[in-house]
Biopython code that builds the backbone (N, CA, C, O; Angstrom):
import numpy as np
from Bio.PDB.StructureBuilder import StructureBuilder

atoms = [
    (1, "UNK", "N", (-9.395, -11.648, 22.214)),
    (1, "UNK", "CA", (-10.440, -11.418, 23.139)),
    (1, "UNK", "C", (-9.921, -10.683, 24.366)),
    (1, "UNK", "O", (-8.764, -10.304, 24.183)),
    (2, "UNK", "N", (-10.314, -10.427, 25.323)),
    (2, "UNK", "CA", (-10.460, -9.526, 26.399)),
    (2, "UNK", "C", (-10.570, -10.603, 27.360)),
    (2, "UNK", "O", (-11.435, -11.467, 27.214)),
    (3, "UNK", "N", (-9.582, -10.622, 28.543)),
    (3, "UNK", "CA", (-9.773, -11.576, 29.645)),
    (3, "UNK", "C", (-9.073, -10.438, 30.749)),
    (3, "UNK", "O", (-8.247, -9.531, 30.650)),
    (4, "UNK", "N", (-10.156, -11.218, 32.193)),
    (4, "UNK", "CA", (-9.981, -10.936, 33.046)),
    (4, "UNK", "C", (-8.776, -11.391, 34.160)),
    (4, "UNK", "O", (-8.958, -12.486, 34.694)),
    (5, "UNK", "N", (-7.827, -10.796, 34.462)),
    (5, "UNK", "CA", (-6.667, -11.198, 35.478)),
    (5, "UNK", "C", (-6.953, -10.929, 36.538)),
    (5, "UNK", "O", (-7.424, -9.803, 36.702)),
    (6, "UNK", "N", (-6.840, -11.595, 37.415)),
    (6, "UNK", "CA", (-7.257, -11.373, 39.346)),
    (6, "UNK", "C", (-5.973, -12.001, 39.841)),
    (6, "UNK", "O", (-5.891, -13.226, 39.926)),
    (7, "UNK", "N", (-5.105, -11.319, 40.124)),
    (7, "UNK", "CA", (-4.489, -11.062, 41.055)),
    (7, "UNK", "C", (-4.398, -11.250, 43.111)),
    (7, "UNK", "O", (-5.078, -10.476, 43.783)),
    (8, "UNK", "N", (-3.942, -11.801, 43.471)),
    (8, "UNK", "CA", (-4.065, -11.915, 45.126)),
    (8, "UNK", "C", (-2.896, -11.725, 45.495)),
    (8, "UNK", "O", (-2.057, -12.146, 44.698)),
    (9, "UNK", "N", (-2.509, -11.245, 46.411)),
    (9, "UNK", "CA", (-1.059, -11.127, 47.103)),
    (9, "UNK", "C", (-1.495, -11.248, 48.882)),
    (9, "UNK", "O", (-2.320, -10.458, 49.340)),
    (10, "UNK", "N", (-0.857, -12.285, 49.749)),
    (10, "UNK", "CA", (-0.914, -12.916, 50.676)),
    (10, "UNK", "C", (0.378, -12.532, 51.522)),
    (10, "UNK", "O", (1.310, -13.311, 51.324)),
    (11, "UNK", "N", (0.633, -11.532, 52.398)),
    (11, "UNK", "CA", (1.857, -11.655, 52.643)),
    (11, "UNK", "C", (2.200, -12.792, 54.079)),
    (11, "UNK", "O", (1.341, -13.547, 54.535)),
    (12, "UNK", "N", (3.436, -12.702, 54.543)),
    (12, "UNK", "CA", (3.432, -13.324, 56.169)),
    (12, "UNK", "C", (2.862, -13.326, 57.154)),
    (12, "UNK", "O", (3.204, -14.058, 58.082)),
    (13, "UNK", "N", (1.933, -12.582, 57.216)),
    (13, "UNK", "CA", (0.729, -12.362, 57.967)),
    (13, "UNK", "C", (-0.394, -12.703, 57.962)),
    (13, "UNK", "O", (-1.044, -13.072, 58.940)),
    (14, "UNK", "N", (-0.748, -12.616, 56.855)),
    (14, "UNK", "CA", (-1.920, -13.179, 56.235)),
    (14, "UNK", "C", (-2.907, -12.312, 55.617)),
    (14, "UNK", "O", (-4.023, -12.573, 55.168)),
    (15, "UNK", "N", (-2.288, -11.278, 55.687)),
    (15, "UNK", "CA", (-2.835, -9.940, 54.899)),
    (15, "UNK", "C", (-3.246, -10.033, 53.379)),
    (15, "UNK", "O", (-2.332, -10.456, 52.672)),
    (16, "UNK", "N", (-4.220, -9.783, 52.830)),
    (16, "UNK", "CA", (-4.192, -9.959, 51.530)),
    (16, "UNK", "C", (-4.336, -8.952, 50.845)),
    (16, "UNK", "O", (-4.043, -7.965, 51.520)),
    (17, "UNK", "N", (-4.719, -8.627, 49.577)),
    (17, "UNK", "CA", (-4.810, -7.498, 48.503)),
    (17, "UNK", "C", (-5.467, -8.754, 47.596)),
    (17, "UNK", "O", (-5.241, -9.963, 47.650)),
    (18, "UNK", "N", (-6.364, -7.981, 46.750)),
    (18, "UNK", "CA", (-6.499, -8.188, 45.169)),
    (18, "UNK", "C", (-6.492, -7.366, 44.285)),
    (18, "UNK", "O", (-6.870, -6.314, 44.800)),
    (19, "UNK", "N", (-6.250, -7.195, 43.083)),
    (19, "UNK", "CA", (-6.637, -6.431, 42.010)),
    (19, "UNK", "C", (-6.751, -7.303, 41.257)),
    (19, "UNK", "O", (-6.208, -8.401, 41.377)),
    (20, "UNK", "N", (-7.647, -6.874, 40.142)),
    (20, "UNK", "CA", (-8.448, -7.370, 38.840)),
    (20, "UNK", "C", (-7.860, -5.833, 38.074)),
    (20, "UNK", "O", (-7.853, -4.625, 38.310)),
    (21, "UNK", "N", (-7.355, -6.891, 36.931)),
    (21, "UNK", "CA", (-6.503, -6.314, 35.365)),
    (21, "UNK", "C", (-7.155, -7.116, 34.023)),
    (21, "UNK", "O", (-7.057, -8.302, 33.710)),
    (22, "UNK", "N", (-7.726, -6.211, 33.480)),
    (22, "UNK", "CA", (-8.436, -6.436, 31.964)),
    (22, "UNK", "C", (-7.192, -6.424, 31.130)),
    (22, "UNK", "O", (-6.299, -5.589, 31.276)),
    (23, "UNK", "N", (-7.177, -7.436, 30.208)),
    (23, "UNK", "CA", (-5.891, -7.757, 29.249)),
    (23, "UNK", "C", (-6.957, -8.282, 27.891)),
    (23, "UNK", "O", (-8.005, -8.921, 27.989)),
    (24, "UNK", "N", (-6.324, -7.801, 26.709)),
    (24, "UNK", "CA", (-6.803, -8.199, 25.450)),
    (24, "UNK", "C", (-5.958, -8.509, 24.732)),
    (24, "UNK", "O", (-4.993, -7.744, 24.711)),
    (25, "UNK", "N", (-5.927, -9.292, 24.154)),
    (25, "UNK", "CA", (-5.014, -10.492, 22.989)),
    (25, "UNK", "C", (-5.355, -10.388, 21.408)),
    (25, "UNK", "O", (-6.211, -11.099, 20.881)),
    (26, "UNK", "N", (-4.856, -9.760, 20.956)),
    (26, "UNK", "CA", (-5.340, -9.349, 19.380)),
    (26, "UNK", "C", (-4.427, -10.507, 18.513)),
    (26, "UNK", "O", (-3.257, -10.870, 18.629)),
    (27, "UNK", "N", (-5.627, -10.947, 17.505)),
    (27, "UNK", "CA", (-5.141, -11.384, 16.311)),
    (27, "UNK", "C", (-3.803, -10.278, 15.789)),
    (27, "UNK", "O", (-3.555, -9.072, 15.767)),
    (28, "UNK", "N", (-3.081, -11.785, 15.349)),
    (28, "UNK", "CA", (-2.025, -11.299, 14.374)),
    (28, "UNK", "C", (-2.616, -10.833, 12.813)),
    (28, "UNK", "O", (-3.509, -11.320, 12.120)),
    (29, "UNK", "N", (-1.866, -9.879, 12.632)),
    (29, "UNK", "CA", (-2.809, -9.670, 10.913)),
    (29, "UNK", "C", (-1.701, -10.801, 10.346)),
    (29, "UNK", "O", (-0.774, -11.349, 10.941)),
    (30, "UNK", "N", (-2.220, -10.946, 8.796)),
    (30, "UNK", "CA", (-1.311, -11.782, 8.567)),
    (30, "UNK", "C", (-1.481, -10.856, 6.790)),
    (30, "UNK", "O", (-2.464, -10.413, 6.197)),
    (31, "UNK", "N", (0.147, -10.902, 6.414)),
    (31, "UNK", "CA", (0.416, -10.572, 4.921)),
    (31, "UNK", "C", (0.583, -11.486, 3.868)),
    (31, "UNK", "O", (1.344, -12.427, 4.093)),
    (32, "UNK", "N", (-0.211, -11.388, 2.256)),
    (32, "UNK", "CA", (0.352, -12.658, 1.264)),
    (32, "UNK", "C", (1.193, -11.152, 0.691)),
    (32, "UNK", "O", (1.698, -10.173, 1.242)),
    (33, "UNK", "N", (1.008, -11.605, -0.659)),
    (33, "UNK", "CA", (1.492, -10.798, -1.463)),
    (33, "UNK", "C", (1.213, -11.427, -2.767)),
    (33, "UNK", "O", (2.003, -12.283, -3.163)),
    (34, "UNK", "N", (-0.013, -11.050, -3.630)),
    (34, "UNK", "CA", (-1.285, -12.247, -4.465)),
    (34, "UNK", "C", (-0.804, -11.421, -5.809)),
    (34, "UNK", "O", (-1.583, -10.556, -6.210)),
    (35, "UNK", "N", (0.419, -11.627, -6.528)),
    (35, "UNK", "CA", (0.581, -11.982, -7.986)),
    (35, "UNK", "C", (0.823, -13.221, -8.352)),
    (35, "UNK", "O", (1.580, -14.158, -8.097)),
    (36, "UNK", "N", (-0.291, -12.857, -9.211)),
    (36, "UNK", "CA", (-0.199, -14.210, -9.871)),
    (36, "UNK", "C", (1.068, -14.535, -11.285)),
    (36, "UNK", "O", (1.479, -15.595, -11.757)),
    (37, "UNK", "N", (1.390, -13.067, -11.621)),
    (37, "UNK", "CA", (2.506, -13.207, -12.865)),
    (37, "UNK", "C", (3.910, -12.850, -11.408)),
    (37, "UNK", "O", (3.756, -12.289, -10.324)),
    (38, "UNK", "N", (5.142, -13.444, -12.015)),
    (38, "UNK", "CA", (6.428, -13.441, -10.995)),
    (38, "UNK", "C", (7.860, -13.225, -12.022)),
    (38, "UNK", "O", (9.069, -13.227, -11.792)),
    (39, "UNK", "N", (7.097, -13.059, -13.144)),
    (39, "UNK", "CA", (7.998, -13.061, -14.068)),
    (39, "UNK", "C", (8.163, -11.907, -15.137)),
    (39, "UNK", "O", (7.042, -11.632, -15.565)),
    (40, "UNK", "N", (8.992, -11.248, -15.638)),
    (40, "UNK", "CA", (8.729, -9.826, -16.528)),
    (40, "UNK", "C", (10.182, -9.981, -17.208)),
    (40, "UNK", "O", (11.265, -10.371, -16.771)),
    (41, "UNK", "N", (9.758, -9.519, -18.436)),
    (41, "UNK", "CA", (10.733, -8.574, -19.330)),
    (41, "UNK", "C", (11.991, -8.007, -19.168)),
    (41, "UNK", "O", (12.481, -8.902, -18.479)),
    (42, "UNK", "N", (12.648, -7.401, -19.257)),
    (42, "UNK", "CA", (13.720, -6.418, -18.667)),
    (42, "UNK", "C", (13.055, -5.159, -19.152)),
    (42, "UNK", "O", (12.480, -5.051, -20.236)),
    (43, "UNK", "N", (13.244, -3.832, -17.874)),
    (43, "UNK", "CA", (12.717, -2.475, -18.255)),
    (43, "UNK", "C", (10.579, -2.837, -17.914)),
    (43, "UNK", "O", (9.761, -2.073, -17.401)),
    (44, "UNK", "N", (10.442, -3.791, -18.287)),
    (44, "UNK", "CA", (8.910, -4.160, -17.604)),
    (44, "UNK", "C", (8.926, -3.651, -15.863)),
    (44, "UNK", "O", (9.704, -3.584, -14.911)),
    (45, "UNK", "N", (7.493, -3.364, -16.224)),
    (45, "UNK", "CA", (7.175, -3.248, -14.442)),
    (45, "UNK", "C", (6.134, -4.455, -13.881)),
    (45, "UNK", "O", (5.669, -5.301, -14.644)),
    (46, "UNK", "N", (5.859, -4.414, -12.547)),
    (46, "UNK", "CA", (5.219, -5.628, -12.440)),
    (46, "UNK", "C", (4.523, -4.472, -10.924)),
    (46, "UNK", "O", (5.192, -3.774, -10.162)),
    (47, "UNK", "N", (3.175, -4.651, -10.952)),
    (47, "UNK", "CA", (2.619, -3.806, -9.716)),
    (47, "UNK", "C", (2.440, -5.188, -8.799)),
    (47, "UNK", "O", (1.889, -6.175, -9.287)),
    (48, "UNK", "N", (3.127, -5.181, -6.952)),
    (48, "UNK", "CA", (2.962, -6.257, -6.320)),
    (48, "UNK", "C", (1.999, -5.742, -5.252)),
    (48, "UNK", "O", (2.098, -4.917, -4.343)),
    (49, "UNK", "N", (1.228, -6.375, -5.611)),
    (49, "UNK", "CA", (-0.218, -6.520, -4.473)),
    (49, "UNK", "C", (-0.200, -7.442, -2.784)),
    (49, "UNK", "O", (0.172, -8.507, -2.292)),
    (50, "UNK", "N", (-0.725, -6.448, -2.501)),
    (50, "UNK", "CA", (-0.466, -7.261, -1.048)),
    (50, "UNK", "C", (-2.027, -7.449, -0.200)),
    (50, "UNK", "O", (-2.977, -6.697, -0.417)),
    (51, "UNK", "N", (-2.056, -8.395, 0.615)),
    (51, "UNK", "CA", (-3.515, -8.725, 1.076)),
    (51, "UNK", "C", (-3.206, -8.824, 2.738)),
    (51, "UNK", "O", (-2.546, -9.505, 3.523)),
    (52, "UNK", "N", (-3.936, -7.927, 2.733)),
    (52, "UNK", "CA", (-3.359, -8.271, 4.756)),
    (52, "UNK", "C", (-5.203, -8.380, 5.250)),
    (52, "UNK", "O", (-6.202, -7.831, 4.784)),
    (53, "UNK", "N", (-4.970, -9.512, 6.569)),
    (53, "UNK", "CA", (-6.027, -9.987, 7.008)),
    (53, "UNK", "C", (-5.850, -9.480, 8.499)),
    (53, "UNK", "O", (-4.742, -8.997, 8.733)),
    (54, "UNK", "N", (-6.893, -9.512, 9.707)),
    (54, "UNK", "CA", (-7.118, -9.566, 11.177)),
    (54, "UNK", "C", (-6.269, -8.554, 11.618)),
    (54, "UNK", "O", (-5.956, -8.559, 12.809)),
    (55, "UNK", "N", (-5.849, -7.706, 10.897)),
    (55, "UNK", "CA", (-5.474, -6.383, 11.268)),
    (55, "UNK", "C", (-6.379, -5.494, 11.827)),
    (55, "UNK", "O", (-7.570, -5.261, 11.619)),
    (56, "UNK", "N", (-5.193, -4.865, 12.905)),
    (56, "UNK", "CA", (-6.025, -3.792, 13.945)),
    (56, "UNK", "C", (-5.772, -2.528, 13.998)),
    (56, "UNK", "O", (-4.893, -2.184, 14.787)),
    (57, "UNK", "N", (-6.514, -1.401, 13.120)),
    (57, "UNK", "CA", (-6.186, -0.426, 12.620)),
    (57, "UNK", "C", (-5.608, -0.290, 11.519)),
    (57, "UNK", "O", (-5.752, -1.097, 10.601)),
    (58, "UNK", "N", (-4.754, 0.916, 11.445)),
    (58, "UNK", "CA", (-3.864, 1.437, 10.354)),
    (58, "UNK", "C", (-2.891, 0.281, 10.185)),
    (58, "UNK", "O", (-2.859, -0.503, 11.133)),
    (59, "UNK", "N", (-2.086, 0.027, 9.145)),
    (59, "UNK", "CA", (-0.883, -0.656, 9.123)),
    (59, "UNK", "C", (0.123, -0.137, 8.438)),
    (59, "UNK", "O", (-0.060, 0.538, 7.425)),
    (60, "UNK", "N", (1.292, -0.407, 8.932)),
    (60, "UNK", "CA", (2.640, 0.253, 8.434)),
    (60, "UNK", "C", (3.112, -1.199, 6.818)),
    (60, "UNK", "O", (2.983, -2.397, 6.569)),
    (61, "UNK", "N", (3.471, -0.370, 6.421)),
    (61, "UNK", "CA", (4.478, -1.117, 5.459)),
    (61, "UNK", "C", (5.965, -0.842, 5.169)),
    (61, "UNK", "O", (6.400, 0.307, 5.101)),
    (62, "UNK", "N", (6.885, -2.156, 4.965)),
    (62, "UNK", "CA", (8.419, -2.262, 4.745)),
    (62, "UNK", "C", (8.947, -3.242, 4.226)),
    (62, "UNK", "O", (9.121, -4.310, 4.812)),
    (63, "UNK", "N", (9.176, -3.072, 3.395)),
    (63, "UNK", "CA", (10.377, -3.794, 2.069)),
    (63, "UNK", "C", (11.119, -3.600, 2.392)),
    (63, "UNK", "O", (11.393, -2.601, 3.058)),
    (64, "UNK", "N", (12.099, -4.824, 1.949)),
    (64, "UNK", "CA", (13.420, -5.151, 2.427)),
    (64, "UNK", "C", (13.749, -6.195, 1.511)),
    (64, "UNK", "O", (12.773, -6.813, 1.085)),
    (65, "UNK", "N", (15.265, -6.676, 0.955)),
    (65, "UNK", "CA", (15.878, -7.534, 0.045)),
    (65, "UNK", "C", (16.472, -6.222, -0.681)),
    (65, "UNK", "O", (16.900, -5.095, -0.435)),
    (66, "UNK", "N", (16.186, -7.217, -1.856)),
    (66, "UNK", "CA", (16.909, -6.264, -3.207)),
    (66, "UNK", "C", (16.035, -5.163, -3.896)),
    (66, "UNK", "O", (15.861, -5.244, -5.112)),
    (67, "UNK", "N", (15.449, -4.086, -3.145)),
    (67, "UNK", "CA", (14.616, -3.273, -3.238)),
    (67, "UNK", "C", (15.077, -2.019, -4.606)),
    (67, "UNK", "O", (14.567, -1.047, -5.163)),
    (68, "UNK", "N", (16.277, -2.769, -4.643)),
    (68, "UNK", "CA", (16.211, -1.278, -5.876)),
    (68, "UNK", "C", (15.622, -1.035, -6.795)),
    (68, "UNK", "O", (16.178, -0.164, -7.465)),
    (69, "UNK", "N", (14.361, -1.522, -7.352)),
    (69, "UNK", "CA", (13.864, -1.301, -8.671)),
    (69, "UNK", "C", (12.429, -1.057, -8.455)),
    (69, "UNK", "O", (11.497, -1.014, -9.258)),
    (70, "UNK", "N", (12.481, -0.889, -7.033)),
    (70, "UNK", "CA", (10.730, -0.965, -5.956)),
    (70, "UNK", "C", (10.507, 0.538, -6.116)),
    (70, "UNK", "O", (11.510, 1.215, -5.891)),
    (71, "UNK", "N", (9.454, 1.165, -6.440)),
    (71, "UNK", "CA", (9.230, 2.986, -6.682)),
    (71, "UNK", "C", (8.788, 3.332, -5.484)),
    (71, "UNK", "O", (8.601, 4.511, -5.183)),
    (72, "UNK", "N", (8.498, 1.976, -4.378)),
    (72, "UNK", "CA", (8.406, 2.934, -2.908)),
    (72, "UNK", "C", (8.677, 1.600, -1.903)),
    (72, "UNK", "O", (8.015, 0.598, -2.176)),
    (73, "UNK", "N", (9.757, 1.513, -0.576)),
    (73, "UNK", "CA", (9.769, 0.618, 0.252)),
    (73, "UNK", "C", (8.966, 1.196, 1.642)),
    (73, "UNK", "O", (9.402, 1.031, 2.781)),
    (74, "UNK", "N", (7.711, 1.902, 1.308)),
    (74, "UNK", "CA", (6.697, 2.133, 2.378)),
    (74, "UNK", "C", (5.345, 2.061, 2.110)),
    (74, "UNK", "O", (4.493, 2.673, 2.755)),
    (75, "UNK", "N", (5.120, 1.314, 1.158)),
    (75, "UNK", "CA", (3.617, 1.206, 0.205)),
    (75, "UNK", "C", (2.997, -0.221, 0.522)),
    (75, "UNK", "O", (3.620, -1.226, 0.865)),
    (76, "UNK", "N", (1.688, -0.090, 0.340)),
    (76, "UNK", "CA", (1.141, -1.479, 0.110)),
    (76, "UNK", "C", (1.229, -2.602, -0.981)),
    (76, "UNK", "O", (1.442, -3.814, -1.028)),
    (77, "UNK", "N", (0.851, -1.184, -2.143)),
    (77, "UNK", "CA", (1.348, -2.132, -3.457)),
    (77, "UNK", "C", (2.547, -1.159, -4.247)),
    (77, "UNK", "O", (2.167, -0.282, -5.023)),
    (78, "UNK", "N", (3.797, -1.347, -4.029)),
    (78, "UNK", "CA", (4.796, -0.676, -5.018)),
    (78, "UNK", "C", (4.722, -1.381, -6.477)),
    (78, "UNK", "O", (3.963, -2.311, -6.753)),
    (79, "UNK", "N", (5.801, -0.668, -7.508)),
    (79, "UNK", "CA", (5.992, -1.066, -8.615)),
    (79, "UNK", "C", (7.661, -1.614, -8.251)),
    (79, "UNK", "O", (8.560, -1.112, -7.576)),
    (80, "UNK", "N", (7.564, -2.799, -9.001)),
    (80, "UNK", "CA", (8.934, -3.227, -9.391)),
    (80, "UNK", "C", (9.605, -3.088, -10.759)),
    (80, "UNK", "O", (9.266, -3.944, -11.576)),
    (81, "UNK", "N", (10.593, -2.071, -11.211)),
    (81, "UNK", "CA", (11.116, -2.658, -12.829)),
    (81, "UNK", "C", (12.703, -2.138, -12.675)),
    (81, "UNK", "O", (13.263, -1.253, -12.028)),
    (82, "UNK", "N", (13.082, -3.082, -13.540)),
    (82, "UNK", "CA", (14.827, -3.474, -13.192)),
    (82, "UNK", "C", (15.375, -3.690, -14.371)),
    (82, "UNK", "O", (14.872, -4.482, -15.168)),
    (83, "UNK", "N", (16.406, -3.054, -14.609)),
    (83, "UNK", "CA", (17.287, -3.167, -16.281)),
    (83, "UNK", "C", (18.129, -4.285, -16.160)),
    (83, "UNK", "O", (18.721, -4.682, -17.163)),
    (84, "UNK", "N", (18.277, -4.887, -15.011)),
    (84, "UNK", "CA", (19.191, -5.709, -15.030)),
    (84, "UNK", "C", (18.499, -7.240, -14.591)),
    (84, "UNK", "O", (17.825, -7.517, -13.599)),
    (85, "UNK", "N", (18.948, -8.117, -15.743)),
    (85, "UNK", "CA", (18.362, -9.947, -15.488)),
    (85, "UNK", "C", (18.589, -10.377, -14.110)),
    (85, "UNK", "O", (19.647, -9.983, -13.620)),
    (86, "UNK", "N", (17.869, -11.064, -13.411)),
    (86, "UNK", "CA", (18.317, -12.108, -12.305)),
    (86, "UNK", "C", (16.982, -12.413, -11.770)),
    (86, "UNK", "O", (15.923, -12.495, -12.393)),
    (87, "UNK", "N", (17.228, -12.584, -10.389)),
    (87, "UNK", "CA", (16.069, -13.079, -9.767)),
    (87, "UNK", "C", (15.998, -12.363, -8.516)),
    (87, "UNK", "O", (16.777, -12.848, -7.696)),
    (88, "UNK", "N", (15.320, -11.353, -8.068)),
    (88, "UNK", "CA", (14.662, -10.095, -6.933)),
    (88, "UNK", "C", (13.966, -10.703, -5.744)),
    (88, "UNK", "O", (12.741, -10.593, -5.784)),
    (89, "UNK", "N", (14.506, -11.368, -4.612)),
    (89, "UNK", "CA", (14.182, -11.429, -3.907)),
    (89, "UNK", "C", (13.432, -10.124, -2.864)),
    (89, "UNK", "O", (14.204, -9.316, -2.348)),
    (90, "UNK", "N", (12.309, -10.027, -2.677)),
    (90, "UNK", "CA", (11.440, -8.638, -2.247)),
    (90, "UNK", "C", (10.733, -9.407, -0.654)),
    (90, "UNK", "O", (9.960, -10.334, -0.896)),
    (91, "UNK", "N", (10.890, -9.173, 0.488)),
    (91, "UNK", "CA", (9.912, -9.206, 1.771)),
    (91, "UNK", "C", (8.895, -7.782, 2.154)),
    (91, "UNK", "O", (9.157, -6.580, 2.216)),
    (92, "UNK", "N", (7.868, -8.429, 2.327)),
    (92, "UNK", "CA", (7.246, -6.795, 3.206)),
    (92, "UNK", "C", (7.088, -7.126, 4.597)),
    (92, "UNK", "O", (6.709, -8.267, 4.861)),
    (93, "UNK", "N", (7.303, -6.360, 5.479)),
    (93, "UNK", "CA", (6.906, -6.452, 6.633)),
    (93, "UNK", "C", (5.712, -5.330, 7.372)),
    (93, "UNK", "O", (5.899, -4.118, 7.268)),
    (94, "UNK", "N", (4.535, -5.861, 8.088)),
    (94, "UNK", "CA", (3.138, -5.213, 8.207)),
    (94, "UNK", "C", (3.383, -5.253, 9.639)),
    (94, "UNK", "O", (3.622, -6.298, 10.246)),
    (95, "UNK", "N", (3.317, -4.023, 10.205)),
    (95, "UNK", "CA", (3.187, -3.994, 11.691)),
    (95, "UNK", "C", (1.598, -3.155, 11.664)),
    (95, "UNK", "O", (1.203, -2.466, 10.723)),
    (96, "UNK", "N", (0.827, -3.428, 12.972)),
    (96, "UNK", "CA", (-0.891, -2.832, 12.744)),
    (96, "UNK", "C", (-0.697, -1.902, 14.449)),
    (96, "UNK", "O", (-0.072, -2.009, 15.504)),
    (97, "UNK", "N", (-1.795, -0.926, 13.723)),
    (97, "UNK", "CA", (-1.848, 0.163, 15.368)),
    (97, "UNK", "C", (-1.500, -0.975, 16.594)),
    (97, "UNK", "O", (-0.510, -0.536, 17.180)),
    (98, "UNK", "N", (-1.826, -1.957, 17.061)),
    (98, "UNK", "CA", (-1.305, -2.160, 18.253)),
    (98, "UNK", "C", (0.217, -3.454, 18.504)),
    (98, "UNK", "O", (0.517, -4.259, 19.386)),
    (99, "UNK", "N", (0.747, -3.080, 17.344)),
    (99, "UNK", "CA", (2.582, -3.359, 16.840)),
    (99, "UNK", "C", (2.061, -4.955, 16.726)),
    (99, "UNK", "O", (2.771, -5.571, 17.521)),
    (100, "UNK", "N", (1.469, -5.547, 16.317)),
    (100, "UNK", "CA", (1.197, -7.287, 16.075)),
    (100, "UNK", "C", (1.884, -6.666, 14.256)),
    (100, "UNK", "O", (1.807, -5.582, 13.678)),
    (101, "UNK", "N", (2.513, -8.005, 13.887)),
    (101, "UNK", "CA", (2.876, -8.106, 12.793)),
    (101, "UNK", "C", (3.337, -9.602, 11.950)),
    (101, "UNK", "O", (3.356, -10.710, 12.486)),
    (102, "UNK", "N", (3.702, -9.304, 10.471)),
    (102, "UNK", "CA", (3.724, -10.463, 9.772)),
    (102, "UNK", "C", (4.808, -9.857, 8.833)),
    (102, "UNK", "O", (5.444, -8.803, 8.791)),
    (103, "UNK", "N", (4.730, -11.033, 8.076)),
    (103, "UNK", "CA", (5.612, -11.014, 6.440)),
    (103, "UNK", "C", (5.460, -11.643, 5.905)),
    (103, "UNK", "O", (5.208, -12.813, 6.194)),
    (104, "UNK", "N", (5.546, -11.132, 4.803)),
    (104, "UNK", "CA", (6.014, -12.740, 3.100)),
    (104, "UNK", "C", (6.661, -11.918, 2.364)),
    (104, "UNK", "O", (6.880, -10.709, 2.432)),
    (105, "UNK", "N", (7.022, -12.985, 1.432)),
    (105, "UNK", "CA", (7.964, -12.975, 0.452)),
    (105, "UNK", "C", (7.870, -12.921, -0.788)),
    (105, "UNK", "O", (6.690, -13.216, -0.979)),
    (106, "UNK", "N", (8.378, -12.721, -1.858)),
    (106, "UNK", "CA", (8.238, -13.155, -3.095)),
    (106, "UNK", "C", (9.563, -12.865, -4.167)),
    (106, "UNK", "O", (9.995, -11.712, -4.168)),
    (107, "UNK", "N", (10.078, -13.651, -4.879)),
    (107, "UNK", "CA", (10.539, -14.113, -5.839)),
    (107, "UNK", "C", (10.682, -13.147, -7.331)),
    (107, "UNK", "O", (9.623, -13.474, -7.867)),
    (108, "UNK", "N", (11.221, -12.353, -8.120)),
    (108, "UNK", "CA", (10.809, -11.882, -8.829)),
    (108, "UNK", "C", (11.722, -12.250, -10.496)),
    (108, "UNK", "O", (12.802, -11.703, -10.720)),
    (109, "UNK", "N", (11.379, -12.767, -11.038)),
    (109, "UNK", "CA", (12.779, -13.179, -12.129)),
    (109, "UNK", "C", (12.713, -12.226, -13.026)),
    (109, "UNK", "O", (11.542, -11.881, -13.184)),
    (110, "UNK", "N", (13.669, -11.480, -13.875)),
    (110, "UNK", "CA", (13.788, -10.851, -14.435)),
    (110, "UNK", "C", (14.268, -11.370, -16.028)),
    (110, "UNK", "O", (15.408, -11.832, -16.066)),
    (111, "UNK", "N", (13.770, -11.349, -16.887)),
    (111, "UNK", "CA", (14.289, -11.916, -17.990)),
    (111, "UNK", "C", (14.799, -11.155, -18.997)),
    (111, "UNK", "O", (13.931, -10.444, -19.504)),
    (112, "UNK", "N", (15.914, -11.035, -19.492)),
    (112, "UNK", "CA", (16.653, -10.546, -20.800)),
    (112, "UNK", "C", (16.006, -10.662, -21.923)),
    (112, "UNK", "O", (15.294, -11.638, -22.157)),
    (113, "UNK", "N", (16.166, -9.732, -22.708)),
    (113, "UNK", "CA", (15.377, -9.703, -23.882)),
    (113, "UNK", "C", (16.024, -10.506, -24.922)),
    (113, "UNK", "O", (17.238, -10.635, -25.075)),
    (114, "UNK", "N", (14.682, -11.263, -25.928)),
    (114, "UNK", "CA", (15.089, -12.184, -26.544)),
    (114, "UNK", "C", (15.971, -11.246, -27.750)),
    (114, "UNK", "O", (16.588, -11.819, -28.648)),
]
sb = StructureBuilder()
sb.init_structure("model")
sb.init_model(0)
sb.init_chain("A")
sb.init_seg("    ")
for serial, (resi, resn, name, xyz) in enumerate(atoms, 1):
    if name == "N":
        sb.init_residue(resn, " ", resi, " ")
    sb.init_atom(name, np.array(xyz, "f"), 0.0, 1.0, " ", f" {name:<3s}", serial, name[0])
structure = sb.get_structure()
């Protein structure tokens, strides 16, 4: 919301001043990241969806972890696929036109072929 600041300054004299300063407080957006599958194949891809809420304007996107198998670390929804078994730890981070921001996480296991 939008609030009003009033200001007074009083010096040794007794002189005063005011000013009035309009200030606005924006919601944080906030990021999930809504797959419901967390698990794939080896050489499988897995598209990771992301849901951002109370965002103000445009928003930036950034991945970070073990991003190597991600086809973009500046996207909303990248692809993940990886030749190699383990488990892919992936974060995004969402900053919105007036720099408020969030993150999550997710988990990605990779499984060897039977």
């Amino acid at each position: 919301g939008t609030f009003n600041l009033n200001i007074q300054v009083i010096d040794n004299k007794g002189c005063s001043t005011n000013q009035t300063k309009s200030i606005t407080i924006y919601n944080n957006p906030k990021v999930s990241i809504s797959n419901a599958i967390q698990e794939v194949c080896l050489n499988n891809s897995i598209n990771l969806n992301t849901v951002v809420v109370n965002n103000t304007g445009a928003v930036n996107y950034s991945w970070s972890g073990q991003t190597s198998g991600l086809n973009s670390t500046s996207t909303p929804n990248p692809n993940f696929n990886s030749n190699t078994p383990g488990i892919y730890n992936l974060q995004v981070w969402i900053s919105d036109s007036k720099t408020c921001s969030d993150s999550a996480s997710i988990n990605i296991t990779v499984n060897d072929l039977p």
